[in-house]
Residue frames as a rotation matrix with the C-alpha (Angstrom) as fourth column:
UNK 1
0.578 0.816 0.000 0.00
0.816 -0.578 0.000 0.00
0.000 0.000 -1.000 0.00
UNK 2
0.049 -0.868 0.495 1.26
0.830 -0.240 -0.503 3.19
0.555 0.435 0.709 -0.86
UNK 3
-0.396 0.171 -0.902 1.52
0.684 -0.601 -0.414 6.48
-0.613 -0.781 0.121 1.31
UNK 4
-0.125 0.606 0.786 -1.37
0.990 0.123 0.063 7.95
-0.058 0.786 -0.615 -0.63
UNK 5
0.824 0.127 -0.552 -0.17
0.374 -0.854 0.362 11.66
-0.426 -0.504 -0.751 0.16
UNK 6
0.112 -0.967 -0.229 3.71
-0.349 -0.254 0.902 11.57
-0.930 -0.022 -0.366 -1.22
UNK 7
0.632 -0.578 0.516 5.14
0.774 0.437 -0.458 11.14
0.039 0.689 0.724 -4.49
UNK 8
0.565 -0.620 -0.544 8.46
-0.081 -0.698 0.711 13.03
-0.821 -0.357 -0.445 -5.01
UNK 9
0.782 -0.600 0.170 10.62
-0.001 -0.274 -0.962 14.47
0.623 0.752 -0.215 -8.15
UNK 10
0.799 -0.583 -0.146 14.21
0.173 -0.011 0.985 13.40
-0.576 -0.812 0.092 -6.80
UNK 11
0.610 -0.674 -0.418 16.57
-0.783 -0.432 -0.446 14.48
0.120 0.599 -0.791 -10.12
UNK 12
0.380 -0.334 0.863 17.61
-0.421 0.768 0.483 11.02
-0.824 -0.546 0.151 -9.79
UNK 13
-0.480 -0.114 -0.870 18.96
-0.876 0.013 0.482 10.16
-0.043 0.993 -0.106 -13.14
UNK 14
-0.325 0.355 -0.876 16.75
-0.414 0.779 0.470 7.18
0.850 0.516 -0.106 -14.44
UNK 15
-0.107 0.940 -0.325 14.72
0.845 0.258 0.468 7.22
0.524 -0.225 -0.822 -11.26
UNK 16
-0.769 -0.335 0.544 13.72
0.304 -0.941 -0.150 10.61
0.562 0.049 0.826 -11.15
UNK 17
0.056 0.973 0.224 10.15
-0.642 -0.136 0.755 9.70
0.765 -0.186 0.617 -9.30
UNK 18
-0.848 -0.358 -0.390 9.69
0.014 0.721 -0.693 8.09
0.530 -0.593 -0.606 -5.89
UNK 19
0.150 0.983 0.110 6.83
-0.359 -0.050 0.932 6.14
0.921 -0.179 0.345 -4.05
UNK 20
-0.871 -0.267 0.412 6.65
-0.487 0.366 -0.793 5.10
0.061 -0.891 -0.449 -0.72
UNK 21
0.260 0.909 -0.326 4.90
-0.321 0.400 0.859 2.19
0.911 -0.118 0.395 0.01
UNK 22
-0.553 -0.515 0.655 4.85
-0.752 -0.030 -0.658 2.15
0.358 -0.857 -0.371 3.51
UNK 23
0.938 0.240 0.250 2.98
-0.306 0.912 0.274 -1.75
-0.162 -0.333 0.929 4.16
UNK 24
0.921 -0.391 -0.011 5.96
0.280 0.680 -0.677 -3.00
0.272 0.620 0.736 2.80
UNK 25
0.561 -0.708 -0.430 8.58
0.072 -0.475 0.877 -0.73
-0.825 -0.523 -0.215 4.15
UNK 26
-0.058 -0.546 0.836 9.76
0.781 0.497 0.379 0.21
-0.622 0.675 0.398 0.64
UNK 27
0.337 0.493 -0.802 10.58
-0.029 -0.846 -0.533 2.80
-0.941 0.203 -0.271 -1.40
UNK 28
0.325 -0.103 0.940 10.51
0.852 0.464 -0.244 2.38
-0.411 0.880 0.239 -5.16
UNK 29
-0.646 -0.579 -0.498 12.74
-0.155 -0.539 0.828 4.61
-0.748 0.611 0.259 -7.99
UNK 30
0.090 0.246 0.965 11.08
0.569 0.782 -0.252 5.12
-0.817 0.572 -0.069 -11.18
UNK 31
-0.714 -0.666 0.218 12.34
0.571 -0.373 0.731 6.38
-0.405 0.646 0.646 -14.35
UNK 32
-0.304 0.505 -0.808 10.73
-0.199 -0.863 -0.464 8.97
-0.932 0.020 0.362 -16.33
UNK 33
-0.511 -0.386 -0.768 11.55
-0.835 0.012 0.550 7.81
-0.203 0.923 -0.328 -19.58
UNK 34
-0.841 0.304 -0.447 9.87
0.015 0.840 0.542 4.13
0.540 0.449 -0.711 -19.06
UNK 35
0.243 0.914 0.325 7.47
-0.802 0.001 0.597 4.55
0.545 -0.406 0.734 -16.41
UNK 36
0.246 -0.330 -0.911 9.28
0.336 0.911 -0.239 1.14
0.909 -0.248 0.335 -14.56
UNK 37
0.926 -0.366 0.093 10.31
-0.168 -0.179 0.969 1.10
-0.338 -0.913 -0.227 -11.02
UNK 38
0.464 -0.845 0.265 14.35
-0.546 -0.509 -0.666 1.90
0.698 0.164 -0.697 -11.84
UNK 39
-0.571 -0.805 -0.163 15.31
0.017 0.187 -0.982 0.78
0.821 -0.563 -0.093 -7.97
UNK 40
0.588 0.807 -0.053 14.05
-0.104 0.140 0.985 -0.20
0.802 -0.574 0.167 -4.59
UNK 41
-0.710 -0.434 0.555 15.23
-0.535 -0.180 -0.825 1.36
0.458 -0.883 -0.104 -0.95
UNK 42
0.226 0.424 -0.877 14.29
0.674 0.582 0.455 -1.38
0.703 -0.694 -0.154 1.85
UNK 43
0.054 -0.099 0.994 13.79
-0.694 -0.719 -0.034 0.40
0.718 -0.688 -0.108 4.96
UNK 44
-0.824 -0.377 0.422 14.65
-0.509 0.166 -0.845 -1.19
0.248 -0.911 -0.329 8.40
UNK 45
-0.352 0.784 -0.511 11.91
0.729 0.572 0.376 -3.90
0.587 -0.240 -0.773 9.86
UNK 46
-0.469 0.132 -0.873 11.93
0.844 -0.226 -0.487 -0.72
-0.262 -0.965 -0.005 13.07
UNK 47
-0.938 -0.339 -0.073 11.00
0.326 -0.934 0.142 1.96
-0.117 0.109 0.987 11.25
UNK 48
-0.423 0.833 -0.358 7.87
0.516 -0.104 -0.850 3.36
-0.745 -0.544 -0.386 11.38
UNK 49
-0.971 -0.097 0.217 6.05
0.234 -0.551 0.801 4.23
0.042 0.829 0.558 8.18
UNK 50
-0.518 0.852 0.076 2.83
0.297 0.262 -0.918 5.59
-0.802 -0.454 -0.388 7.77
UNK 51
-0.186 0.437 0.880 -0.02
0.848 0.524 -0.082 6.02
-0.497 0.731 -0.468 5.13
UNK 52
0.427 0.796 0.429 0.01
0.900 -0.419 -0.118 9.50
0.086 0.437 -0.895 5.11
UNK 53
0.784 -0.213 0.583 2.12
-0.175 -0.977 -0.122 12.31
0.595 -0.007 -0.803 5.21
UNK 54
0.980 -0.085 0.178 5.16
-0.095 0.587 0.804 11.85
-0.173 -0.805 0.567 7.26
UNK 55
0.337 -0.596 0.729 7.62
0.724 0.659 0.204 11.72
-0.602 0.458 0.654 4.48
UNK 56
0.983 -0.004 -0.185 9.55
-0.140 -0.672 -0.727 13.71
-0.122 0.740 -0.661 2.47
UNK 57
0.709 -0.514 0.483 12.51
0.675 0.693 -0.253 13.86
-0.205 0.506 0.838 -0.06
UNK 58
0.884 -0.351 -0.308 15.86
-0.440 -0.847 -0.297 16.19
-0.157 0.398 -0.904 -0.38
UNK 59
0.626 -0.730 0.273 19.05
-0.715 -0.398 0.575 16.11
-0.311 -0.555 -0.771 -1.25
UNK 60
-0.158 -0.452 -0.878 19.56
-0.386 0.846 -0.367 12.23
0.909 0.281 -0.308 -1.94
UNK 61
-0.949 -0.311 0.051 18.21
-0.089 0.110 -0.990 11.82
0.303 -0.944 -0.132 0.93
UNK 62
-0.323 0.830 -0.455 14.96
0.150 0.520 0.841 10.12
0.935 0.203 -0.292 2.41
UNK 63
-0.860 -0.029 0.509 12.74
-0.428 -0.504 -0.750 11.51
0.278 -0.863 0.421 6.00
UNK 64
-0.256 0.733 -0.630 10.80
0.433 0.669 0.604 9.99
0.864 -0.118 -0.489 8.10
UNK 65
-0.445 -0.035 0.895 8.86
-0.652 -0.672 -0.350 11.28
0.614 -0.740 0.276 10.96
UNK 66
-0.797 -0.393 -0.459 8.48
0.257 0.467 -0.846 9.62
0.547 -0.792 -0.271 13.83
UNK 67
0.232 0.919 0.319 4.58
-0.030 -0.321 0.946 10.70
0.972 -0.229 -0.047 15.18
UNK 68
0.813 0.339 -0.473 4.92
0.483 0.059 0.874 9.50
0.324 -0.939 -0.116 18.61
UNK 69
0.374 -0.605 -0.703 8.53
0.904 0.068 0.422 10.26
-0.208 -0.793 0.573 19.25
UNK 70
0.675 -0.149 -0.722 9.08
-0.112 -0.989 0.099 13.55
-0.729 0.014 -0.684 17.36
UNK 71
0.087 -0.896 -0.435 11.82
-0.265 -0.441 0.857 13.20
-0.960 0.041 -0.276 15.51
UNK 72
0.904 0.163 -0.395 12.66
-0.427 0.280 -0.860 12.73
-0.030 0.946 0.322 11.86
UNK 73
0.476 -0.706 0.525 15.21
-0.206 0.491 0.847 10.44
-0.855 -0.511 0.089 10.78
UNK 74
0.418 -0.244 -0.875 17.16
-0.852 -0.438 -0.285 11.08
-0.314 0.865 -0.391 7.56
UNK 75
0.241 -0.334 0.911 18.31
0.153 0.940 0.304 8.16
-0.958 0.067 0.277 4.91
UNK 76
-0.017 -0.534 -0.845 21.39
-0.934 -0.293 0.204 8.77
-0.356 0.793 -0.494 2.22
UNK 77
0.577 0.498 0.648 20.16
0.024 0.782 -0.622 6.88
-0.816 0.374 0.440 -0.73
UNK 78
0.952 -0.225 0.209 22.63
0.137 -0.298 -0.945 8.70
0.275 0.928 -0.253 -3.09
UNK 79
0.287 -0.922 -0.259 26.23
0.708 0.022 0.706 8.19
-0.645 -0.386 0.659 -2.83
């Protein structure tokens, strides 16, 4: 199921679009050019995703907030 609130333009070459499907704890790359999922970021079993807002993309660089505990927690997807 995806987080029906996010999609994100990440200037990723050939996966310039990103979903978050937070049942799965996954976030999927997908190219512009084919429309294909490009690449897939596994997130930790601990993390905490949710269906709605929560989420957001800069940098090379994936956020998560953290409802109960406050806090966002950044993930470098781009080396």
């Amino acid at each position: 199921k995806m987080n029906y609130t996010t999609d994100d333009y990440t200037g990723i070459e050939g996966g310039e679009f990103g979903l978050l499907n937070f049942e799965d704890k996954l976030f999927y790359l997908i190219s512009q050019k084919t429309g294909q999922v490009s690449a897939t970021v596994t997130f930790p079993k601990e993390v905490i995703l949710y269906d709605a807002f929560n989420f957001s993309f800069a940098n090379g660089q994936i956020f998560l907030f953290d409802m109960e505990n406050r806090i966002w927690t950044g993930f470098n997807i781009v080396k």
